[in-house]
C-alpha positions in Angstrom: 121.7 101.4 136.4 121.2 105.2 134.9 118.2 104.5 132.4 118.3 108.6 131.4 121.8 107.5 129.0 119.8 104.5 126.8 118.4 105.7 123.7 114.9 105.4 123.2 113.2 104.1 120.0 110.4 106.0 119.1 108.0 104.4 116.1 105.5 106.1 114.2 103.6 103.5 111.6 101.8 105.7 109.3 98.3 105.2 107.1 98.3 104.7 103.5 99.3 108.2 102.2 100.1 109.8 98.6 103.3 109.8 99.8 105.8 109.0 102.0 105.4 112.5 104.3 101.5 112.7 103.8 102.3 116.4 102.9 101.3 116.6 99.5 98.2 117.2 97.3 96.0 120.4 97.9 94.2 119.5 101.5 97.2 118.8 103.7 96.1 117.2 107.2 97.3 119.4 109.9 98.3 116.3 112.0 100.7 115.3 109.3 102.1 119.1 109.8 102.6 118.5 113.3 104.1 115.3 113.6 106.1 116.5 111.2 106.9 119.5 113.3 107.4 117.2 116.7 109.8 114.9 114.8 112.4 117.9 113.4 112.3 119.8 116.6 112.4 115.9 118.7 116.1 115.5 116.6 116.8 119.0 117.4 116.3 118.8 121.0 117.5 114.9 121.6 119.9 114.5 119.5 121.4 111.1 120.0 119.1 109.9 123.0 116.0 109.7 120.8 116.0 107.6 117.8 112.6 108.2 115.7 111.5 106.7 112.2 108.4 106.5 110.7 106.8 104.0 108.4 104.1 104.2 106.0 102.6 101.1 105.3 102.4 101.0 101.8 106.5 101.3 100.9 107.7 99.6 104.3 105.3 96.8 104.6 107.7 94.6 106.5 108.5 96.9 109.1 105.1 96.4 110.4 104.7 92.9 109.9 108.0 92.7 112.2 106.4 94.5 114.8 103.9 91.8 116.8 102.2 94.8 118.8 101.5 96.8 115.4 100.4 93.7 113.8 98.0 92.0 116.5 96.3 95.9 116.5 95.8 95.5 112.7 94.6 92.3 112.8 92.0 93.3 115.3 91.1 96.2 113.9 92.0 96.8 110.7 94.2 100.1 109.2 91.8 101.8 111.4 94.0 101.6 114.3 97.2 103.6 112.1 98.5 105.6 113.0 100.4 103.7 115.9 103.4 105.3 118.2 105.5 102.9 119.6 108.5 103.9 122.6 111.0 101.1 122.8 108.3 98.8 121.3 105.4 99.3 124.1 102.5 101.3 122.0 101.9 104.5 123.9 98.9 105.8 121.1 97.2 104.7 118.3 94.1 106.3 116.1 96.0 109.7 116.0 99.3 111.5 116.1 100.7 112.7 119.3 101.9 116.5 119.7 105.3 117.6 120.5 104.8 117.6 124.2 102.7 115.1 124.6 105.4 112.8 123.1 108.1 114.4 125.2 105.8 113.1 127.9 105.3 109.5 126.8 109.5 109.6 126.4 110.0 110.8 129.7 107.8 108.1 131.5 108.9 105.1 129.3 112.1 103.0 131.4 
């Protein structure tokens, strides 16, 4: 079976932010700018074998209670833990965002 045609999930449950990109107000978190970066240029490059949404906990509360992985980790330790990538619904990182290259990585090695 050819794994390299299945379309990976990729999952990306947010912090409370001001809003639903974390890119307003005056101080702007660099992170946010990145993973914002990686995303756009991820739907660029993959079009069509990479799925990726993000959720911000706040406005799609149910997404994460859907998601047992995301909601044991919260449970244990508390919005702490967000943010939380998930590939194909294994968590790959958690605490920070991950570059553009560093989730190309995490894609490539998930089956």
């Amino acid at each position: 079976m050819n794994n390299a045609t299945e379309v990976k999930q990729i999952e990306i449950f947010d912090p409370p932010m001001c809003c639903p990109s974390g890119l307003c107000g005056p101080d702007i978190d660099p992170a946010l700018l990145d993973i914002n970066e990686a995303i756009i240029k991820f739907k660029k490059e993959l079009d069509g074998k990479v799925s990726i949404e993000r959720y911000l906990l706040s406005q799609q509360g149910q997404k994460f209670m859907q998601q047992p992985e995301v909601m044991k980790r919260l449970q244990s330790n508390g919005v702490e833990v967000l943010p939380l990538t998930l590939i194909n619904g294994k968590v790959v990182k958690e605490k920070s965002y991950p570059i553009f290259d560093e989730l190309k990585n995490l894609v490539n090695q998930i089956v």
